[in-house]
C-alpha positions in Angstrom: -64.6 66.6 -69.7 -61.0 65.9 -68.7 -59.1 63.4 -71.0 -57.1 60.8 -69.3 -53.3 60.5 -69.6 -52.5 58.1 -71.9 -48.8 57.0 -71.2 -50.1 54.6 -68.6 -52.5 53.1 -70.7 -50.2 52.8 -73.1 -47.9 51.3 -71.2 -50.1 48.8 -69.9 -51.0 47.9 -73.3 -47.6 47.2 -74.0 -48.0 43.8 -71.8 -50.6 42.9 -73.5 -47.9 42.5 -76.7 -45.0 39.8 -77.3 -41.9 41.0 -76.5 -43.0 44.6 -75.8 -43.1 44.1 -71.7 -40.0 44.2 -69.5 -37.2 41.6 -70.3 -36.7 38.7 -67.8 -33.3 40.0 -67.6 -34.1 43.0 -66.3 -36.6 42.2 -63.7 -34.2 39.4 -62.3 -31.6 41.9 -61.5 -34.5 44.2 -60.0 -34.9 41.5 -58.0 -31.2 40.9 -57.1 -30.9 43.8 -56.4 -33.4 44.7 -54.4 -32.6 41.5 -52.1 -29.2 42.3 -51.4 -30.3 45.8 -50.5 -32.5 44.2 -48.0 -30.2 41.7 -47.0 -27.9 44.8 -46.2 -30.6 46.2 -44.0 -31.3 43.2 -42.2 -34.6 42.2 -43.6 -33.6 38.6 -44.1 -36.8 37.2 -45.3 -37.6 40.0 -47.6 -34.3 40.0 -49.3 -34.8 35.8 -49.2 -38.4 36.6 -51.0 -37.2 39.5 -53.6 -33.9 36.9 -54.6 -36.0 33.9 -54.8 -38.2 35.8 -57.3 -35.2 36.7 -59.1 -33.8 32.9 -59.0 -37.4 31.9 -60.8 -36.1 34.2 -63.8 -32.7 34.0 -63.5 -32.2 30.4 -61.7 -28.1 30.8 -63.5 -27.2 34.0 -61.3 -24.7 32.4 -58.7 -24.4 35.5 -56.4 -28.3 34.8 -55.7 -27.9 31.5 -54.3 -24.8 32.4 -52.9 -26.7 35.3 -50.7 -29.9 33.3 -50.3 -27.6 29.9 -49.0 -26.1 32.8 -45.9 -29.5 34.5 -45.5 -31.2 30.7 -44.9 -27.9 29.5 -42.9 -28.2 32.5 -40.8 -31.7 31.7 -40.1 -31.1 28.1 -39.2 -33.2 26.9 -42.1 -30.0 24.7 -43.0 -32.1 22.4 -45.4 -33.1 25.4 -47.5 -29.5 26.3 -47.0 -28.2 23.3 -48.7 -30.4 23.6 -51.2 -29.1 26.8 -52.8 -25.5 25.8 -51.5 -25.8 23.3 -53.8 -26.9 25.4 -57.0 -24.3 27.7 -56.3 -21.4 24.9 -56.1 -22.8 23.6 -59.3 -22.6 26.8 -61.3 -19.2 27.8 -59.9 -17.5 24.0 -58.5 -13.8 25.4 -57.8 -15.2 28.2 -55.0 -14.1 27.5 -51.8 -17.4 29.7 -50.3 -19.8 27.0 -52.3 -17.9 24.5 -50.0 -18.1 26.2 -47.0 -21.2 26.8 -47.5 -22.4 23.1 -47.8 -19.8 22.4 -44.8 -21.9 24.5 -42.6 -25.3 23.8 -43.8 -24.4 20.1 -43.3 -23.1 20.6 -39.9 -26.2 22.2 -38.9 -28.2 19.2 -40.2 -26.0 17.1 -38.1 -24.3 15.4 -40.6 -20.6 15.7 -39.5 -19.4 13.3 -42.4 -20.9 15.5 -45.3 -19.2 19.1 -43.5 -16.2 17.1 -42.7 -15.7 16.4 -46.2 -17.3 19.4 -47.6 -15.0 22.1 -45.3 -12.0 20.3 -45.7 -12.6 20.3 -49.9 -12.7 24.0 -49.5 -9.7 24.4 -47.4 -7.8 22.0 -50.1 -9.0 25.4 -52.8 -7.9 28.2 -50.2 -6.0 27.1 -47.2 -5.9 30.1 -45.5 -9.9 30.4 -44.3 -8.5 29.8 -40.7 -12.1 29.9 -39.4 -12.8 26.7 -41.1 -9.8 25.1 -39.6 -11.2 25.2 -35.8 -15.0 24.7 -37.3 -12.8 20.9 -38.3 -11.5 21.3 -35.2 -14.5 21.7 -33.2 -15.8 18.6 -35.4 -13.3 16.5 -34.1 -13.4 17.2 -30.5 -16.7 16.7 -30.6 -16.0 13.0 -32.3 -13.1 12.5 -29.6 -10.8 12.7 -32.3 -8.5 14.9 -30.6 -5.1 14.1 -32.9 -7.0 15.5 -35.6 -8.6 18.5 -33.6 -4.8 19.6 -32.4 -4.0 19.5 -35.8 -6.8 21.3 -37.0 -6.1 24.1 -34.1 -2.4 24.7 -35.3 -3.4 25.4 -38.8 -5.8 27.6 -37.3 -3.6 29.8 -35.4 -1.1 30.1 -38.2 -3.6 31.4 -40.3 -5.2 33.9 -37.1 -2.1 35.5 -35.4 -3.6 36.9 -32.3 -7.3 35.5 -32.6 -8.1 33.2 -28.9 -10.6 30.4 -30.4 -7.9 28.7 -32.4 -5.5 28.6 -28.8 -8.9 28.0 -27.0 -9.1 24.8 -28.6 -5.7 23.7 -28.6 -5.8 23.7 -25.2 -8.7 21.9 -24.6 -8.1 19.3 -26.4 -5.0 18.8 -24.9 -6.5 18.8 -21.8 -9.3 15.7 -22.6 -6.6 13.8 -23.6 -3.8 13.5 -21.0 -1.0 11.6 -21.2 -0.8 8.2 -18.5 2.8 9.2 -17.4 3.5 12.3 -14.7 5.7 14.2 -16.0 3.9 14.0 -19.3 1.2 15.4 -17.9 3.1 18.1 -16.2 4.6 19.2 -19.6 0.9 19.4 -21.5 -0.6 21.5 -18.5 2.3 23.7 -18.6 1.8 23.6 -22.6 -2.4 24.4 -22.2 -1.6 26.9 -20.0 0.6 29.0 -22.2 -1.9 28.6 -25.2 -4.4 30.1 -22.0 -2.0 33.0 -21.8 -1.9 33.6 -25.3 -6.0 33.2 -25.2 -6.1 35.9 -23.4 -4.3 38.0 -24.3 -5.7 38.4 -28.2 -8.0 40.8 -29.7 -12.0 40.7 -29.4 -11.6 38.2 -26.7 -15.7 37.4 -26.4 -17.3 36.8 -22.7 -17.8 33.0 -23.5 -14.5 32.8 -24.5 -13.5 34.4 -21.5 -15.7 32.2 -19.2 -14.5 28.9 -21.3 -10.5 30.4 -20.6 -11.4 31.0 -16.7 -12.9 27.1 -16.2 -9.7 25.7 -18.2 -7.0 27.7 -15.9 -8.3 26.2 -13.2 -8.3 22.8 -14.4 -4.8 23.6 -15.5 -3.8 24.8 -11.6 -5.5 21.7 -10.3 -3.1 19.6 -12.3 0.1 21.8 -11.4 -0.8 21.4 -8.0 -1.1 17.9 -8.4 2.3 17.9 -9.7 3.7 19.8 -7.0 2.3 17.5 -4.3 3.8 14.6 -5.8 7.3 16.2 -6.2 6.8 17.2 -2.7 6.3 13.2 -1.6 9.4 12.4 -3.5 11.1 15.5 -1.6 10.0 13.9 1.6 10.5 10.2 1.2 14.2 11.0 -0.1 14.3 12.9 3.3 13.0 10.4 5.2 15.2 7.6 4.1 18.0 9.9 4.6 17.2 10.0 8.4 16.7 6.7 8.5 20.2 5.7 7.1 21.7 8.1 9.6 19.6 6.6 12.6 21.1 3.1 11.4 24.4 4.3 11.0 24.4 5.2 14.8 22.0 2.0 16.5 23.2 -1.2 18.3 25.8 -3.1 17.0 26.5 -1.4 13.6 26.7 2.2 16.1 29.3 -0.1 17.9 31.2 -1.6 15.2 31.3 2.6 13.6 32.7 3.4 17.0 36.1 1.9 16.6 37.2 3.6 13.7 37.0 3.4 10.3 40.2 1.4 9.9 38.6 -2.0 12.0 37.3 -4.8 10.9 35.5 -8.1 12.1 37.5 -10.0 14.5 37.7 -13.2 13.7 36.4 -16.3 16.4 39.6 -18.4 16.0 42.1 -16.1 16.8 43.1 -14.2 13.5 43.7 -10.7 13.1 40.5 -10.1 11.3 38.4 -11.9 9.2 37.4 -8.4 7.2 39.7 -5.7 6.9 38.9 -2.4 5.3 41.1 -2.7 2.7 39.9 -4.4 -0.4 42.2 -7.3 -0.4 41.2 -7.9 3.3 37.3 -7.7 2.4 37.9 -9.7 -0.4 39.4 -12.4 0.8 42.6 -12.4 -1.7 40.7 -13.3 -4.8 43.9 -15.4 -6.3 45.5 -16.9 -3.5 45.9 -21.0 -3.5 45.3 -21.4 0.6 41.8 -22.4 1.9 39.7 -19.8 3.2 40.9 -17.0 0.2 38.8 -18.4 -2.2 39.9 -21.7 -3.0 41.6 -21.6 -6.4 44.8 -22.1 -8.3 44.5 -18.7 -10.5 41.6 -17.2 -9.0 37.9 -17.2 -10.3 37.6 -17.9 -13.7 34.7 -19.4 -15.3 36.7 -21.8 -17.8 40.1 -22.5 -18.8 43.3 -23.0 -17.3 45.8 -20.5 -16.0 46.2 -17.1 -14.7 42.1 -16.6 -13.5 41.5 -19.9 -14.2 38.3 -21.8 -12.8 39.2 -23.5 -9.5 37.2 -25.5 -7.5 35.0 -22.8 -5.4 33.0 -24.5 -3.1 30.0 -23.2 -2.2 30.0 -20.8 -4.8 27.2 -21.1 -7.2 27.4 -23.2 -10.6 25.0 -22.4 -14.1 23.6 -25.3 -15.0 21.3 -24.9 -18.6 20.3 -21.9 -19.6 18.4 -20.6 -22.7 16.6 -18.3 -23.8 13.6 -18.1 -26.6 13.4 -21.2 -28.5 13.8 -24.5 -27.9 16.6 -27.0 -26.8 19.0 -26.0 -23.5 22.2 -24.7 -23.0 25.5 -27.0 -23.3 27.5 -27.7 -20.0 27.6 -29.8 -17.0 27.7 -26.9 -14.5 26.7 -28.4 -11.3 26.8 -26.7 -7.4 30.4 -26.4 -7.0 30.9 -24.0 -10.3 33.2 -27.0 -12.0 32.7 -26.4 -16.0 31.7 -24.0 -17.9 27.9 -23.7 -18.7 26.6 -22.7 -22.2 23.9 -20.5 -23.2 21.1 -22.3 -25.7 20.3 -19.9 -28.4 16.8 -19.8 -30.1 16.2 -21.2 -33.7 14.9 -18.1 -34.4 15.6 -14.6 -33.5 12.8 -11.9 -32.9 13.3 -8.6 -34.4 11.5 -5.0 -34.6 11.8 -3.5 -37.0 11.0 0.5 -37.5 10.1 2.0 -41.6 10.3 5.7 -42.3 7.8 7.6 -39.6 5.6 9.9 -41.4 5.8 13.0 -39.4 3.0 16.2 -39.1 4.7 19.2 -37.7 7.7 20.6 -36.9 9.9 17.8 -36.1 12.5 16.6 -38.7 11.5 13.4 -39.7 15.6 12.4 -39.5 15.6 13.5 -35.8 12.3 11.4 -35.3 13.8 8.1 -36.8 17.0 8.6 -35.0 15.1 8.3 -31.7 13.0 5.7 -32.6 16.1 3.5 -33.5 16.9 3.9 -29.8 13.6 2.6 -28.4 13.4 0.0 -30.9 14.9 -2.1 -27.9 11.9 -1.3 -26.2 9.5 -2.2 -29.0 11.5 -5.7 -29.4 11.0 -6.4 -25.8 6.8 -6.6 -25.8 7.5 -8.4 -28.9 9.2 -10.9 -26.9 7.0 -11.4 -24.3 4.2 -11.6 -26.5 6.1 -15.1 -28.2 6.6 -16.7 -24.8 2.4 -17.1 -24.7 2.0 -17.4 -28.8 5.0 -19.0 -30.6 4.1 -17.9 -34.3 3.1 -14.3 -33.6 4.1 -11.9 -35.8 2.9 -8.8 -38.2 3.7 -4.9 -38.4 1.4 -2.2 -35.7 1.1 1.2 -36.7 1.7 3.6 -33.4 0.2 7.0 -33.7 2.2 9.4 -31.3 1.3 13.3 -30.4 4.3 15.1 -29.6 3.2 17.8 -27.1 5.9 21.5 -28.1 7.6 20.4 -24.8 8.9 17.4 -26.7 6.8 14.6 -24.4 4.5 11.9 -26.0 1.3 13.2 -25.2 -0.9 10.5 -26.7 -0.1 7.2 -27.8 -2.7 5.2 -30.2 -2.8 2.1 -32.3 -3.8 3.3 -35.7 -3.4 -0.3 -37.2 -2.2 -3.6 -36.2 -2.3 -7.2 -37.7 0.0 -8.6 -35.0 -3.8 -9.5 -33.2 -2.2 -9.3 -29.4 -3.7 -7.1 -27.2 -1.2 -7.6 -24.8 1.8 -6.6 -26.9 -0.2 -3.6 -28.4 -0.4 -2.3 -24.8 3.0 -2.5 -23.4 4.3 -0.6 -27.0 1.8 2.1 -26.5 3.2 1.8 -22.7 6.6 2.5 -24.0 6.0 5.2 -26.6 4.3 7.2 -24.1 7.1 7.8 -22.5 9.9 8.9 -25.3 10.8 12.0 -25.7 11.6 14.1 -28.4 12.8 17.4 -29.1 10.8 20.7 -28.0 9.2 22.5 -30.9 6.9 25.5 -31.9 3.6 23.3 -32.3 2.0 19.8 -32.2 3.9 16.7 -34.4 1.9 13.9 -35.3 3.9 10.9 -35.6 3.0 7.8 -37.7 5.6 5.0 -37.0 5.5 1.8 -38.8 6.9 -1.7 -36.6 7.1 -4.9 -38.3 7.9 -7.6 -36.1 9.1 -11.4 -37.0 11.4 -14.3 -35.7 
């Protein structure tokens, strides 16, 4: 009779006694390392199985929940995915992948507020992941926030030179966002479509990206057209009235009067030369003579005072009677229908001002450039101020504009992102006027935050 081998036996036995059996150690990394093998290979849920076997024995090795959070995000199980997204981030807080990680797991539950916060933490530790910039920007368009998304796009293609889903985006969301004023929106369909160009043009360029580039050029030559239509209606009415002026010049009795010459004027009823002659002291009936019929006046027209243009009678000319302007109380003076005295202007008790604090300015703009052209709009910004005191005597209060300067330089959004001035009204006729400043072209997107207080 045969003996049996007994190193299996005694190995066996060897299980049988404390701390004679393989060390958990060990068998983790078997584990480990068997699951990324298969993960290699493609066997997802056998490499999930072999790591989660290794996890029970080793639930410290980060690389394990690392792989099992991709393996369960790549097989939509985002829960699970959070889940060891979230062991990982606690055993290694400062990685920007442990981020990421719980970004995307949280977008694919649908919770945009956790991956918004989560993806944006991680791109705080490492900037450069320009992948995460249009997943943010993908978020946003999505929320309608399209300031943000633009923003999120130009980080993106500084960090992808040459990649189309950063410009892809741009573009679009320039595109669901356009501008009130024509020309404004000539300048962002010229800007979308040389982001388009630049789409596609880049490397690795997939077939939905090529389909989503096809169905945005044409929305981009449908506005281009548009534009050229309505330059062509200006081209045509200037045309028109051109025709007409020259048709005018040459009908009934001003055709008759052009007919003597240009030297002739109106011939007077009672026998005078002419009442009008073409030069300007014949049109204008001498200005300072003292004989009735050139104007009536010792001096000339003046509107007060005595002496060389000094206020004469004038009869039939027009007199100011009380003006004034905001505030209460009228205008000094006695002017009456003949022009005799001098009419004052009332002033208001209190004077109504705009004014503009240090923008905060996103992009490529200098901010000093910025605040020199707000200070020449602030006129602007003053007058819907105004208007809004003739209905409510005690407004007042400071609005926050938000303004998106397109690279051409044009406004290409305008938004209240604040406002305790509590007028409607006066919030839509500054948003009215911002949209149409312009500032100076640049490589990318600005983002301007301009602060207005406003008082009397």
């Amino acid at each position: 009779m045969r003996s049996r081998p007994l190193a299996p036996l005694f190995a066996a036995a060897l299980w049988l006694v404390p701390g004679c059996g393989p060390r958990p150690e060990a068998e983790a990394a078997a584990h480990v390392s068997s699951g990324l093998t298969l993960a290699g290979m493609g066997q997802t849920e056998a490499a999930a199985h072999e790591l989660e076997l290794g996890l029970r024995l080793a639930p410290r090795h980060h690389e394990a929940w690392m792989r099992l959070a991709r393996i369960r995000l790549d097989q939509g199980r985002f829960a699970e995915a959070r889940a060891a997204a979230t062991q990982f981030a606690a055993l290694r807080p400062r990685s920007p992948y442990a981020r990421e990680l719980l970004g995307r797991a949280a977008l694919g539950l649908h919770d945009d507020a956790t991956a918004a916060r989560e993806l944006s933490q991680a791109l705080a530790l490492d900037p450069g992941r320009g992948y995460l910039h249009v997943t943010l920007g993908r978020m946003h368009e999505r929320g309608r926030r399209y300031s943000d998304a633009i923003m999120s796009y130009t980080r993106a293609m500084e960090a992808l030179p040459g990649v189309a889903e950063p410009r892809i985006g741009y573009a679009r969301s320039l595109l669901a966002h356009l501008p009130t004023a024509d020309n404004a929106v000539a300048a962002v369909a010229d800007s979308a479509g040389r982001l388009l160009d630049e789409a596609r043009s880049a490397k690795a360029v997939t077939d939905a990206q090529r389909a989503e580039i096809v169905r945005l050029s044409a929305y981009v030559e449908r506005l281009r057209a548009e534009r050229d239509r309505r330059e062509q209606r200006v081209v045509d009415g200037e045309n028109a009235r051109a025709r007409a002026l020259a048709q005018a010049r040459t009908f009934g009795i001003l055709g008759l009067l052009g007919s003597r010459g240009p030297r002739s004027g109106i011939v007077s009823p009672w026998g005078r030369d002419t009442g009008l002659g073409s030069d300007a002291s014949g049109v204008l009936g001498g200005l300072m003579g003292d004989q009735i019929g050139d104007s009536f006046g010792y001096g000339g027209l003046g509107l007060r005072g005595s002496g060389l243009g000094g206020g004469g009678t004038g009869e039939g000319t027009i007199g100011l009677g009380n003006l004034g302007t905001i505030g209460h109380g009228a205008g000094g003076g006695s002017g009456s229908g003949y022009g005799r005295g001098a009419g004052g202007f009332g002033r208001a008790q209190g004077t109504a001002t705009a004014r503009v604090s240090t923008p905060s300015v996103r992009g490529s703009i200098p901010s000093e450039i910025v605040g020199r052209i707000l200070v020449r709009h602030t006129n602007e910004l003053r007058f819907c101020y105004e208007r809004g005191l003739v209905r409510n005597p005690t407004l007042s209060g400071r609005v926050s504009l938000r303004l998106v300067i397109a690279p051409s330089g044009t406004t290409s959004s305008a938004t209240v992102a604040s406002s305790t001035l509590g007028d409607a009204t006066v919030d839509a006729c500054l948003l009215s006027a911002a949209r149409r400043w312009i500032f100076p072209a640049s490589p990318g997107v600005a983002i301007v935050d301009v602060p207005v207080t406003f008082a009397h």
